[in-house]
C-alpha positions in Angstrom: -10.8 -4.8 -58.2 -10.7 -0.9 -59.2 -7.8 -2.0 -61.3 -9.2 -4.6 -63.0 -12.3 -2.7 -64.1 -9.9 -0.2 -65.7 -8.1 -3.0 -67.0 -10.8 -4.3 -68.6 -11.6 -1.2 -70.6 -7.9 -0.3 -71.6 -7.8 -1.4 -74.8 -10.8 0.8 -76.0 -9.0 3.3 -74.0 -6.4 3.5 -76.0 -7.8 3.3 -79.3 -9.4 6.2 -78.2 -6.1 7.7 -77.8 -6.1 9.3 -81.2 -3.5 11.3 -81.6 -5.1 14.5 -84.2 -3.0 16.8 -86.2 -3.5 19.9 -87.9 -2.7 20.2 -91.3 -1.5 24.1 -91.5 -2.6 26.3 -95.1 -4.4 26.8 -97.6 -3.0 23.9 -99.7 -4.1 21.6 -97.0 -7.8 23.0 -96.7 -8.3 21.9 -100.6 -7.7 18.4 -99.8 -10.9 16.1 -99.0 -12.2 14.5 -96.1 -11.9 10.6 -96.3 -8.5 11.0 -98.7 -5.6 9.4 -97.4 -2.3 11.4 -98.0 0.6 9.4 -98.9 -0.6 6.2 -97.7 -0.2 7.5 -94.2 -3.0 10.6 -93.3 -5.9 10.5 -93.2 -8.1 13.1 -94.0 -10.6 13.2 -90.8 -11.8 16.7 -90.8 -10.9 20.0 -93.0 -7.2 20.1 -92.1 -7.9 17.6 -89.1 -5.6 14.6 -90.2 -4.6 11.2 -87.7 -1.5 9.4 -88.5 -2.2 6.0 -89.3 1.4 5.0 -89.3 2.6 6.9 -86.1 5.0 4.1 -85.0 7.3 5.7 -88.0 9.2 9.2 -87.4 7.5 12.3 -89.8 9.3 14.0 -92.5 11.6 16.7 -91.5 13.5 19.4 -93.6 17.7 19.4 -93.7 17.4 22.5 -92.5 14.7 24.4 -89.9 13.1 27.1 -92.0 13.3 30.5 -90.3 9.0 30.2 -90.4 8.5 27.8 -87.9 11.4 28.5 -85.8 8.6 30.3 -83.2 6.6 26.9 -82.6 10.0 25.8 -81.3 10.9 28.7 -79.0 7.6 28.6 -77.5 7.6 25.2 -76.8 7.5 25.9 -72.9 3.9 27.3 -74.0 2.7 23.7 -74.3 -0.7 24.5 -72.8 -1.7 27.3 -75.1 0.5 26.4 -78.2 0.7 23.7 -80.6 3.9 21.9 -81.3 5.6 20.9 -84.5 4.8 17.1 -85.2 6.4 17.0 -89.0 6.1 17.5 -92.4 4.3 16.1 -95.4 4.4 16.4 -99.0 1.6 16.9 -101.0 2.9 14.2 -103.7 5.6 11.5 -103.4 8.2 14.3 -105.6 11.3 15.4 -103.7 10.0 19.2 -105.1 6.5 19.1 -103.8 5.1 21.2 -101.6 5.4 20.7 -97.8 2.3 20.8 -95.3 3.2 21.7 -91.7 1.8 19.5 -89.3 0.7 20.3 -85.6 0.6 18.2 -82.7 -0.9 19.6 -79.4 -3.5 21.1 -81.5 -7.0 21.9 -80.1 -9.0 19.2 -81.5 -11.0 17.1 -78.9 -11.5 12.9 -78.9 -13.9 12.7 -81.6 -11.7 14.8 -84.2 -13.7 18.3 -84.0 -11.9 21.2 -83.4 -12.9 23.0 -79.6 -15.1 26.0 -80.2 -13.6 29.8 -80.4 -13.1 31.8 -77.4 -15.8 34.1 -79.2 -18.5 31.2 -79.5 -17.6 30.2 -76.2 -18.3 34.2 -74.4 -21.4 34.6 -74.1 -22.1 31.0 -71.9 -19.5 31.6 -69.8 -19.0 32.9 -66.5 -18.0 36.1 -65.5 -14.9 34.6 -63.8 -14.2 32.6 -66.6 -14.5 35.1 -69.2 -11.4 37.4 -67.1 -9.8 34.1 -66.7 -9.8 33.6 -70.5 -8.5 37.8 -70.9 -5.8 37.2 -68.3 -4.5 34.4 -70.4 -4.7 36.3 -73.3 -2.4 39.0 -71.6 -0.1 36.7 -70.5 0.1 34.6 -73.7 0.5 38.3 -75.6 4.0 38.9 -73.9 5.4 35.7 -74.8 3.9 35.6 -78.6 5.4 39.5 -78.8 8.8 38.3 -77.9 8.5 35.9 -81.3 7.1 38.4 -83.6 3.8 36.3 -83.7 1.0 38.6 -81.2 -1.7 38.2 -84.9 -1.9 34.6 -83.6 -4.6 35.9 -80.4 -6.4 38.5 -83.2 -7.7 36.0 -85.2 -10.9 34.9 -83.7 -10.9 31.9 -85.5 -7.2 31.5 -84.4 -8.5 31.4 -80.3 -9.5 28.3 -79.2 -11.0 27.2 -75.9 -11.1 24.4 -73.4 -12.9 25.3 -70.6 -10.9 27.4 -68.8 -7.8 27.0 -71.1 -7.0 29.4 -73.9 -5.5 27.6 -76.9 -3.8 28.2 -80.3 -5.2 26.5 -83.2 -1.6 27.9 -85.1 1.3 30.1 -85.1 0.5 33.2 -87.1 3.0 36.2 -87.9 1.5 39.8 -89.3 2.8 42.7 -91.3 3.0 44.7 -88.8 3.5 45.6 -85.6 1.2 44.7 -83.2 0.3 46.5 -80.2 -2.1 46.6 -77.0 -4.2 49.1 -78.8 -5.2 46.0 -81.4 -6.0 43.8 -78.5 -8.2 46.3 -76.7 -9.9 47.1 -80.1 -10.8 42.5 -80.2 -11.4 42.7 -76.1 -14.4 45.9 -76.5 -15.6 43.3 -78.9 -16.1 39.7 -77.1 -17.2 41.7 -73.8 -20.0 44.0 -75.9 -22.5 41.2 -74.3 -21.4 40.3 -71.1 -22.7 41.8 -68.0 -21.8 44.6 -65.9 -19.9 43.2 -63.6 -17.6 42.2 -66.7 -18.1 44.9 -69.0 -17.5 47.5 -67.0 -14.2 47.2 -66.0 -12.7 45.5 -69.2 -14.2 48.7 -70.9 -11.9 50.8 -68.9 -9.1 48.3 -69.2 -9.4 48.6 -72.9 -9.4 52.4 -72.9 -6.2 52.1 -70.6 -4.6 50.6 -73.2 -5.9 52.7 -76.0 -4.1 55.7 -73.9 -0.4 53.6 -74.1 -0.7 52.4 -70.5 1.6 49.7 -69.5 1.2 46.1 -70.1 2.0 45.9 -66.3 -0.4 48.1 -65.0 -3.4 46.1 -67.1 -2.1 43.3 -65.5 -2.8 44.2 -62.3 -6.0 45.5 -62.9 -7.1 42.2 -64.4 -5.4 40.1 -61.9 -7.2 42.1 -59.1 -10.3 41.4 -60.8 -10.6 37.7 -61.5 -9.5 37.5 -58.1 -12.7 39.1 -56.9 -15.1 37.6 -58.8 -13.0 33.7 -58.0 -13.4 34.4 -54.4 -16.7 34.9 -54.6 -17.1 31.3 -55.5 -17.0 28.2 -52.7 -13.3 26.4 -52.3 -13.1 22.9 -51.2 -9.9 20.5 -51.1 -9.5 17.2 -50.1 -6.0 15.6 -50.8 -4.5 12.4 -50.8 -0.6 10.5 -51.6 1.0 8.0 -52.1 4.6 6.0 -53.1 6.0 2.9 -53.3 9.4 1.4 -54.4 7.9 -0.6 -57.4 8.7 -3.8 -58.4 12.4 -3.4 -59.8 13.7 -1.1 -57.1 15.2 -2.6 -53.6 15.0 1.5 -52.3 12.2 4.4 -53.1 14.4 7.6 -53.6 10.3 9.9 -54.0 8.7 11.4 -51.6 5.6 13.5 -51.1 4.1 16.0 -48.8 1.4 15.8 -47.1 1.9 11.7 -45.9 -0.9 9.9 -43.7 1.4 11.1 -40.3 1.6 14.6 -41.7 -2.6 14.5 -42.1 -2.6 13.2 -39.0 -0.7 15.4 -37.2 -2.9 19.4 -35.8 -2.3 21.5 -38.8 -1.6 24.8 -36.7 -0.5 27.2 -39.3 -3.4 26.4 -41.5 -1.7 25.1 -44.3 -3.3 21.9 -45.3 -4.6 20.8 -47.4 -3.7 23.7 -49.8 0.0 22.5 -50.3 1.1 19.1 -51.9 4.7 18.4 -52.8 6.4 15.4 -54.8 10.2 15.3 -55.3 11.4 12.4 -57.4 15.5 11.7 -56.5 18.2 11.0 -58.5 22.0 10.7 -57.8 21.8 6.7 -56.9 19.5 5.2 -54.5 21.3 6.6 -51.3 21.8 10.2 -52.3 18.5 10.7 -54.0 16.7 9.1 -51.2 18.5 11.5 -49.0 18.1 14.5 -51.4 14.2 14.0 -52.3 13.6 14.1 -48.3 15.4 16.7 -47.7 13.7 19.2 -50.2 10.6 18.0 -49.2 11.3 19.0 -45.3 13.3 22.3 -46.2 10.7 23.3 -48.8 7.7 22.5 -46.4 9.1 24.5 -43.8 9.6 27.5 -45.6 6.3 27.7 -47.0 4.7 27.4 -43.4 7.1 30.3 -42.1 5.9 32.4 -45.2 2.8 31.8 -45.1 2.5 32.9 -41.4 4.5 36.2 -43.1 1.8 36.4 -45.7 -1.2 36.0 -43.3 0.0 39.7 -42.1 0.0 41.3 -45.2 -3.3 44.1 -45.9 -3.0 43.5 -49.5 -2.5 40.3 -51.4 0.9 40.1 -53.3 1.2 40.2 -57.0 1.8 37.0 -58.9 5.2 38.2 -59.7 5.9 38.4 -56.0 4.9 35.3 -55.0 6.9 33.7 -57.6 9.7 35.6 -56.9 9.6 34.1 -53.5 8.8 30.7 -54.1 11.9 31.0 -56.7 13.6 31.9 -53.7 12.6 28.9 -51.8 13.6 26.0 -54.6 16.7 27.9 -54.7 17.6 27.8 -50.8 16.5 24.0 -50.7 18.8 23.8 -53.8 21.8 25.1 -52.1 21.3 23.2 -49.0 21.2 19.8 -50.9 24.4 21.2 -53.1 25.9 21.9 -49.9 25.6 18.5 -48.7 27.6 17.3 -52.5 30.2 19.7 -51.5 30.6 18.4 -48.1 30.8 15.1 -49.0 32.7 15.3 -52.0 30.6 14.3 -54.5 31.2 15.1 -57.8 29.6 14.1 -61.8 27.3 11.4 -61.2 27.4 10.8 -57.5 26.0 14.4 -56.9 22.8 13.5 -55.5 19.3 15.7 -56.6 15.8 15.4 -57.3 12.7 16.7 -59.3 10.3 18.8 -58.0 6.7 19.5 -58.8 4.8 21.8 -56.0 1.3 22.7 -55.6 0.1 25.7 -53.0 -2.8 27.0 -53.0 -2.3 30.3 -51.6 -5.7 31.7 -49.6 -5.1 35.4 -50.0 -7.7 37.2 -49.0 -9.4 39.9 -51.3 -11.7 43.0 -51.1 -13.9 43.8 -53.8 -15.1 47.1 -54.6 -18.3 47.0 -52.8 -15.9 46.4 -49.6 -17.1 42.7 -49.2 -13.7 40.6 -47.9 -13.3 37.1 -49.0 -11.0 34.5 -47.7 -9.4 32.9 -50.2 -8.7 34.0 -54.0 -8.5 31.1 -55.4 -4.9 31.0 -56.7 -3.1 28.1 -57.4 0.7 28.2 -58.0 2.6 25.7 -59.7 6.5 24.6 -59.2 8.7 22.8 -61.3 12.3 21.1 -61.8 13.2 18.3 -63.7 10.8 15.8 -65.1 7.8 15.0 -62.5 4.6 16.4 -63.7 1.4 18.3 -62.5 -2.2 17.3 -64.7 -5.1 19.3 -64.1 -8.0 16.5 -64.7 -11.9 17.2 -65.2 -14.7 14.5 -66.5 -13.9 16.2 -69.8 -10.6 16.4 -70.5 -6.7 15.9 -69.0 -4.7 19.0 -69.1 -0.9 18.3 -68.6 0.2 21.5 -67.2 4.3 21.6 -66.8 6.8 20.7 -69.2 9.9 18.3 -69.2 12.9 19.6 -68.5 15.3 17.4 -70.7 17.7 17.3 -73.6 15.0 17.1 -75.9 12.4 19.5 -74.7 16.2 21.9 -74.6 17.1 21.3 -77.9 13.5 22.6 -79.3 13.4 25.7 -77.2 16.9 26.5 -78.2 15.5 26.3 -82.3 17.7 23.0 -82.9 15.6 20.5 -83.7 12.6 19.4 -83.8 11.1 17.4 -80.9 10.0 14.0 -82.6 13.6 14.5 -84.4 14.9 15.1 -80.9 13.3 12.5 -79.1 15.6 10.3 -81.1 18.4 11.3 -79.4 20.0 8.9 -76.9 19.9 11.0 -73.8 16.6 12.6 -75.3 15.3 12.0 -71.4 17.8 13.4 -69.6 17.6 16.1 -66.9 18.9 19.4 -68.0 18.3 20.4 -64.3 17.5 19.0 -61.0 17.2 20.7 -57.1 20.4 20.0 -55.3 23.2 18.8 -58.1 24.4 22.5 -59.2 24.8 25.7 -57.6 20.9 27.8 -57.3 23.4 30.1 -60.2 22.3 27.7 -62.8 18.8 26.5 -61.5 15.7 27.9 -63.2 12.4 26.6 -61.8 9.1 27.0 -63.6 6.6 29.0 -62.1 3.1 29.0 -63.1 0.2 30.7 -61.5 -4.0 29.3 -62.2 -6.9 30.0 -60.9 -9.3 27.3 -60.0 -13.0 28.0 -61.0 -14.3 24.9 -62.0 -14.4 21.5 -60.3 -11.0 19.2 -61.1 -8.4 17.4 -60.1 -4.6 17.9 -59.6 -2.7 15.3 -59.9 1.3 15.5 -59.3 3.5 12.6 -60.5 6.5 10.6 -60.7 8.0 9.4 -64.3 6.7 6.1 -62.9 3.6 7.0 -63.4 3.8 9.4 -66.4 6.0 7.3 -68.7 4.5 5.5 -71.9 1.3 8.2 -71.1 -0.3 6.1 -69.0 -2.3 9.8 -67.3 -3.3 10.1 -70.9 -4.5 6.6 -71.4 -6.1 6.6 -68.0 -7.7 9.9 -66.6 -11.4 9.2 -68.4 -11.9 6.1 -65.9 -10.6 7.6 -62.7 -11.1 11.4 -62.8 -14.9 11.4 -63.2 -15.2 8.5 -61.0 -13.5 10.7 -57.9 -15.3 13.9 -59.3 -18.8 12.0 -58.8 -18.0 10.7 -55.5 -17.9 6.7 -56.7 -13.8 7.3 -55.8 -12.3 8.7 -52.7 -8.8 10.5 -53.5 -7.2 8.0 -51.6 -8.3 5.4 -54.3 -8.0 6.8 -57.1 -4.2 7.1 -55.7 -4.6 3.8 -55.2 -5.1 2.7 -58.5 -2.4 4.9 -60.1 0.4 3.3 -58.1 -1.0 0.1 -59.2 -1.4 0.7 -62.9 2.0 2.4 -62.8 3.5 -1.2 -61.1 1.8 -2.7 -63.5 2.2 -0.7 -66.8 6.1 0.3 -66.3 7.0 -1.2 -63.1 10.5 0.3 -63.9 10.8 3.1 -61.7 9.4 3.9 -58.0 6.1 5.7 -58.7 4.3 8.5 -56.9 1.0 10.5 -56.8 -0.8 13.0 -55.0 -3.6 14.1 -56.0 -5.7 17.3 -55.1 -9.5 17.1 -55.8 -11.1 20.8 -56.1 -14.5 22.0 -55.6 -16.0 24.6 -56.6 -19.3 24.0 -56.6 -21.9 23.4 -53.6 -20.9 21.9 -50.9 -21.7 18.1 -51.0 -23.7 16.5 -48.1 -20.3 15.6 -46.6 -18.2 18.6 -45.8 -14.8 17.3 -47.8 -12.4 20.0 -45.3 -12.8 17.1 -42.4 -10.1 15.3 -43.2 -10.3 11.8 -41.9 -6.7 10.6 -42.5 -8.3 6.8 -42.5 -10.2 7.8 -45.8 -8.7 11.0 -47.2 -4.9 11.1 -46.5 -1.1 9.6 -46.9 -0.1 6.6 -49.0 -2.7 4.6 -49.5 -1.1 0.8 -48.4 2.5 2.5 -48.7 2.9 4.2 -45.3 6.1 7.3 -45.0 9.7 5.1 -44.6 11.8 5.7 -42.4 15.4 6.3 -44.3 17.4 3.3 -45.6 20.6 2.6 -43.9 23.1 3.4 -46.6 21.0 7.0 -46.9 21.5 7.6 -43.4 25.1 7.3 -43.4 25.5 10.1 -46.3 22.8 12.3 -44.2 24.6 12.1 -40.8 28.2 10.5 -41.7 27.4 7.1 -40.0 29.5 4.4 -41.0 27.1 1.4 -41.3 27.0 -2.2 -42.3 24.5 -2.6 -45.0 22.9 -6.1 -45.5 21.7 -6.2 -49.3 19.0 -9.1 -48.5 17.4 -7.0 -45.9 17.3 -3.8 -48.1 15.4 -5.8 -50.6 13.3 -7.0 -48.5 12.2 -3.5 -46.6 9.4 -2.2 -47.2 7.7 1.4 -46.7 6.1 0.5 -43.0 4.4 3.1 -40.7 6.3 4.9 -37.6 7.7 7.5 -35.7 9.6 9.9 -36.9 13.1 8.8 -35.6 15.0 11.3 -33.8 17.9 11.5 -35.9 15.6 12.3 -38.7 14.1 15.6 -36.8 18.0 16.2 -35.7 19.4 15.6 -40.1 16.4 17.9 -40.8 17.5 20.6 -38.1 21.1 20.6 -39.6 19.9 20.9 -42.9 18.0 24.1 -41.8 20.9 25.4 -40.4 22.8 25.1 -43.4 19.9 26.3 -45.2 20.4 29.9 -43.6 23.6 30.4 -45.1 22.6 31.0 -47.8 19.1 31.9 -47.6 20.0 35.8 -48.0 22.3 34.5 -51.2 18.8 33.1 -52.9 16.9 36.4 -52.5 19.8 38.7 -53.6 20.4 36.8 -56.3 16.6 36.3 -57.1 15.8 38.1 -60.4 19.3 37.1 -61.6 19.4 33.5 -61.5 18.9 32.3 -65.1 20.4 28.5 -65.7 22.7 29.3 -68.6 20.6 27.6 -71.9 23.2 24.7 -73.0 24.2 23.0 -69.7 25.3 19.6 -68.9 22.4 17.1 -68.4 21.6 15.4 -64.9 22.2 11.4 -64.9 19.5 9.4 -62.9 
């Protein structure tokens, strides 16, 4: 029923899935609204074009000009920069002038462009306005790297939406930028903001006048929207789910937290703040075997440093935390390449799988007044491969990680362009995965948020994020949950659904993490019933197929085809020879534990490596 009412709006759902371009210069801002620009733009908005002929590939140069080359390097800056869609000439001559074109652009659905971060200062909160700075200081580091800091001293230039900072274009200066010309734009925006803003920033700034380090404002800033986030209420409620699909015999995903994980006491504390999808790959044996076993190795190092963490006076830095959650992917990655090694596996028998991890980490913070709060709010974000993580509110759908495969590669190396590169065939290819190489050449993404307004999380399988069907349907089911007229469970639920429906190509998987920051509702959303709030909605946790279990514990089995088909996902005990493959996995895990955190701020995957076969 939920299905069909989405259903019955999809088609206005996606002709509302416009996809709006920037037209980038001053030759571009002389050309009307209403004109149509080579029989193909249209002029929507100064500079605002839509593609009316988007099934066709844009213009592209022979050769990348040296100009742009910084839209493709900071292509893993997808959430605060715009991409490179193509090219246009102004006439139908071979010698005209080119227009840049930007995808990814800060436009919102009805074609106007999101307001400045400046407009946007004095309405927001004080949590949101550091939130915005602390962006800003991270997006400077990346933008210096390029040459291109001007872009964030334009205050026409700095978009926002909500809590996301965004690039309306590239820009490059004259000269050379430094933290003194950002302090000098900062004393600006926060001349009207309260004390409990003003105050600090002001000495920030003047920090940074005096050549302080871009280190040691970071710290200041992270300590303080960590104090003024904790001051807000948390609330979580989570919810999963998987299923084979309807073209796969086997489902090689699984997620974390499951109904029997829900279920189950919680001693160390840790749900619902962590969620964990893994997506296998290697053939339906090893990546059945492989997504398990990162989701069991990864789960059970996160409890064992959390209960580590819960002793610590101080909360750790970002860049800690990441460097040990780094350290984590990489242990579960040498346990599952131990496993290929074992066995002999080699090319495209090496099994592997995505990742995409959520934790919210509850640190604990002290303001200056000396008031403690329990939990700052911090969300941090894992990634390998291709599954994704979407941050989802009743006004907009934030993807928040980015691909990687041989196209996304071939961009951030300067090669191509992506709609060029997309072309390719083995454009979707993994240029990594957890398990199938040594943790030498693995290099997770690590992103840390913090969560200030009410949203969802949603993490996903390509069955469910193929042919943009998030994008197509987050306006019907994230308000829906976010007003209480959906329970997570269904709106997980109807994802797995639509995905069988809409693809049906691939298994498909969803968890989703509903945040809260505003009053508690009537219904306190922390007691979990596992009946209503947990686990895999209709498609209960597996137990391992038979061919998997033989590459897990070196069984020799008989494998009837007919009955593989006809298994499906049903509930039950953990078997014990599933506790006693996840206790030898462990052990081999410690081997080379110590190896992962020696080799921690070293392990850079080399840029050009071979891709990962599904």
């Amino acid at each position: 029923m939920l299905l069909n009412k989405l259903f019955d709006r999809e088609d206005s759902a996606e002709a509302e899935n416009v996809r709006y371009l920037w037209a980038v210069g001053t030759l571009a801002a002389k050309i009307p609204v209403g004109q149509t620009v080579v029989d193909r733009y249209r002029v929507v908005a100064p500079q605002i074009w839509v593609d009316t002929h988007s099934d066709r590939s844009p213009d592209f140069p022979e050769d990348i000009p040296t100009s742009v080359l910084p839209y493709l390097r900071l292509c893993p800056q997808q959430l605060h920069v715009p991409q490179i869609y193509g090219f246009c000439h102004w006439t139908e001559a071979s010698d005209a002038p080119e227009i840049l074109l930007l995808e990814n652009v800060p436009v919102d659905g009805s074609g106007q462009l999101y307001p400045t971060l400046v407009q946007s200062w004095a309405s927001a909160s004080p949590v949101r306005q550091i939130y915005w700075l602390w962006q800003t200081l991270q997006l400077w580091q990346a933008l210096d790297e390029e040459g291109v800091t001007a872009s964030l001293l334009d205050p026409e230039n700095l978009r926002v939406q909500g809590w996301r900072v965004w690039l309306l274009e590239v820009r490059s200066g004259n000269t050379k930028n430094t933290l003194n010309d950002l302090a000098y734009h900062w004393s600006s925006w926060i001349a009207a903001s309260s004390d409990v803003v003003a105050e600090p920033v002001r000495t920030l700034c003047q920090q940074m006048r005096d050549g302080e380090s871009i280190e040691f404002v970071e710290t200041g800033l992270n300590t303080l929207l960590q104090q003024l986030a904790a001051q807000q209420p948390l609330r979580l409620e989570v919810a999963s789910g998987s299923d084979a699909g309807p073209s796969r015999s086997h489902n090689e995903d699984a997620c974390y937290p499951s109904d029997s994980d829900l279920a189950e006491p919680d001693e160390d504390g840790l749900l619902p703040n962590l969620t964990v999808l893994c997506d296998g790959v290697g053939g339906h044996e090893g990546g059945e075997v492989a997504s398990q076993t990162a989701l069991r190795t990864l789960s059970l190092q996160v409890r064992a440093f959390w209960r580590e963490l819960q002793r610590e006076t101080q909360p750790l830095s970002p860049k800690v935390l990441s460097e040990q959650l780094a350290a984590m992917v990489r242990v579960t990655n040498n346990t599952i390449a131990h496993q290929n090694d074992t066995q002999e596996r080699s090319a495209r028998r090496r099994m592997g799988t995505t990742l995409v991890m959520a934790w919210q980490v509850p640190q604990s913070i002290e303001t200056t007044a000396g008031t403690t709060f329990a939990n700052a709010h911090e969300l941090y974000l894992v990634n390998v491969g291709d599954s994704r993580a979407y941050w989802l509110t009743r006004e907009y759908c934030q993807r928040l990680t980015v691909d990687d495969d041989v196209a996304t590669r071939e961009v951030r190396l300067g090669r191509n362009f992506y709609r060029q590169a997309l072309q390719r065939t083995d454009a979707g290819a993994l240029t990594q995965a957890v398990g199938t190489r040594d943790a030498d050449f693995l290099n997770p993404t690590i992103q840390r948020f913090a969560i200030e307004e009410d949203g969802i999380l949603l993490l996903c399988s390509d069955g469910l994020s193929d042919n943009d069907w998030v994008e197509k349907s987050w306006a019907h089911v994230a308000p829906a949950v976010l007003d209480g007229e959906l329970t997570a469970r269904e709106a997980v639920e109807l994802w797995i659904d639509l995905a069988n429906q809409k693809n049906g190509h691939d298994n498909v998987s969803a968890v989703v993490m509903v945040c809260r920051v505003t009053p508690p509702a009537p219904k306190d959303l922390n007691a979990f019933d596992p009946q209503r709030q947990s686990g895999n909605v209709g498609y209960p946790e597996s137990e391992f197929a038979e061919s998997s279990k033989a590459l897990l514990y070196g069984q020799s089995v008989d494998v009837d085809p007919a009955a593989a088909r006809r298994r499906r996902r049903r509930p039950s005990h953990r078997p014990l020879t599933i506790a006693i493959g996840v206790l030898v996995t462990l052990v081999l895990s410690a081997a080379v534990f110590w190896i992962a955190y020696l080799q921690l701020s070293n392990n850079r995957a080399p840029e050009n490596q071979d891709e990962v076969v599904r």
